[in-house]
C-alpha positions in Angstrom: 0.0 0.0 0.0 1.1 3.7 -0.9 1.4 5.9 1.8 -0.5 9.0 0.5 1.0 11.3 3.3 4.9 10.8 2.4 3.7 11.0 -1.1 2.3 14.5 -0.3 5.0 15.9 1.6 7.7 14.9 -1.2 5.4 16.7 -4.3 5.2 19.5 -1.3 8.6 20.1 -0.6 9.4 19.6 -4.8 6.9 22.6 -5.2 8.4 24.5 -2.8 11.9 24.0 -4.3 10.5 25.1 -7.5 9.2 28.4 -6.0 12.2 28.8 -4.4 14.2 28.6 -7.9 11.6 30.6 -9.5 12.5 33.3 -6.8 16.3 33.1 -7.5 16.0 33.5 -10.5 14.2 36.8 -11.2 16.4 37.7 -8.2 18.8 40.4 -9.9 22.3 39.2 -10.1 24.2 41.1 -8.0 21.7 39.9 -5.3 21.8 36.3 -5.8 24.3 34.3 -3.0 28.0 33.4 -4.6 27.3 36.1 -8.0 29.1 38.9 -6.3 32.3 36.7 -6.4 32.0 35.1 -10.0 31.9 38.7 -11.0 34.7 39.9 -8.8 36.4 36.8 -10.6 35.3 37.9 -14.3 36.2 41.6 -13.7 39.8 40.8 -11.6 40.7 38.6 -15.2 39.4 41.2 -17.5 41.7 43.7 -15.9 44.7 40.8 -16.3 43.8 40.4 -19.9 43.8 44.1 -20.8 47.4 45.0 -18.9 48.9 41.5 -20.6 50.9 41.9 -23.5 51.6 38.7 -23.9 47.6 37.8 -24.5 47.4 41.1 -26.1 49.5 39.8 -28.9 47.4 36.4 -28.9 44.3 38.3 -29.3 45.4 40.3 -32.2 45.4 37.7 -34.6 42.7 36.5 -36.9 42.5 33.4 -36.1 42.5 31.7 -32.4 43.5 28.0 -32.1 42.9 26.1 -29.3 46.5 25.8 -27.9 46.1 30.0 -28.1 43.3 29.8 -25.4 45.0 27.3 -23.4 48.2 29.9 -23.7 45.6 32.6 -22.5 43.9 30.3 -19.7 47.5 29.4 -18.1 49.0 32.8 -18.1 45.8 33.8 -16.1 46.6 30.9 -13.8 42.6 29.7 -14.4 42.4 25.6 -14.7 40.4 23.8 -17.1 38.8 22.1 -13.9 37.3 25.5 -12.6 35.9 26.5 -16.3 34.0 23.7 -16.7 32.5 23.8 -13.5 31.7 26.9 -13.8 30.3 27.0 -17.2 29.0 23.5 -16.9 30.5 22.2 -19.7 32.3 18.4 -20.1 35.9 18.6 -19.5 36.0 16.6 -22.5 34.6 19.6 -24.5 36.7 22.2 -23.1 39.9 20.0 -23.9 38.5 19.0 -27.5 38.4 22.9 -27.9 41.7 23.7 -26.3 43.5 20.6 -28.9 41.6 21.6 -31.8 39.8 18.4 -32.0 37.0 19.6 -33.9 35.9 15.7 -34.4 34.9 15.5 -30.7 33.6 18.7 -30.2 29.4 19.0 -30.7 27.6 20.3 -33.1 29.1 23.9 -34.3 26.1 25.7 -32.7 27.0 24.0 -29.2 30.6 24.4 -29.9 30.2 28.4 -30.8 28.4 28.5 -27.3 31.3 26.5 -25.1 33.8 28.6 -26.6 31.9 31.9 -25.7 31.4 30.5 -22.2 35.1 29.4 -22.1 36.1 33.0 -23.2 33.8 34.7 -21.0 35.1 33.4 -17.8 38.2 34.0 -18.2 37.4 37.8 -19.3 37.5 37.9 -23.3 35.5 39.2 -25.5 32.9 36.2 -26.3 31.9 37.0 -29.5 34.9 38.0 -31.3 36.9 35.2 -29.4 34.3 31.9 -30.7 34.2 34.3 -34.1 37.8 33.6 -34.5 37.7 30.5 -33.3 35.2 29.1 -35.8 37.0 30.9 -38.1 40.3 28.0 -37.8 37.7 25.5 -37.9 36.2 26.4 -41.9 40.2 26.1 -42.5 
């Protein structure tokens, strides 16, 4: 026999976890517990990336290969580990991107949106960064 009361007070406290999540997230981010410090995190590498010459120089080419965001990702002392939980993307993904191994990557639509999430925590510019990316990959 079921026991209708347990029953109840799980599909209770599921609803009330969904309300809860609801709440969080129309909560702005600045507000919501652990944002401020991911930001402090995005902003502290931005200002890294902008006063390194070294990534300056990687940046300014055309083209950005995988071994080019690994170059950027270690001189900013970030590990693959912390991106991907982060970002929640496989480690698998992050290190087909950072060895070019376009076979194992997804399709290009997912792989455009790991590589902007890849980029953006470690305080590039997304867009030009997956657009330059890609751009290795039709070559």
């Amino acid at each position: 026999m079921i026991n209708r009361s347990s029953n109840r007070g799980l599909l209770d406290e599921e609803m009330q976890y969904q309300r809860d999540r609801k709440k969080l997230s129309l909560m702005p981010l600045s507000r919501r517990p652990g944002a401020d410090t991911a930001l402090r995190i995005r902003e502290r590498l931005k200002m890294m990336v902008s006063s390194n010459a070294m990534i300056q120089e990687i940046l300014a080419h055309d083209a950005l290969s995988g071994s080019d965001l690994k170059k950027i990702r270690d001189e900013l002392g970030v590990s693959l580990e912390e991106i991907a939980e982060t970002v929640k993307v496989r480690m698998a993904y992050l290190r087909a991107i950072e060895e070019d191994q376009f076979e194992k990557a997804p399709s290009r639509i997912f792989l455009k949106g790991f590589v902007r999430a890849y980029a953006q925590y470690i305080g590039l510019d997304a867009d030009m960064v997956a657009s330059r990316y890609l751009k290795r990959m039709n070559n």
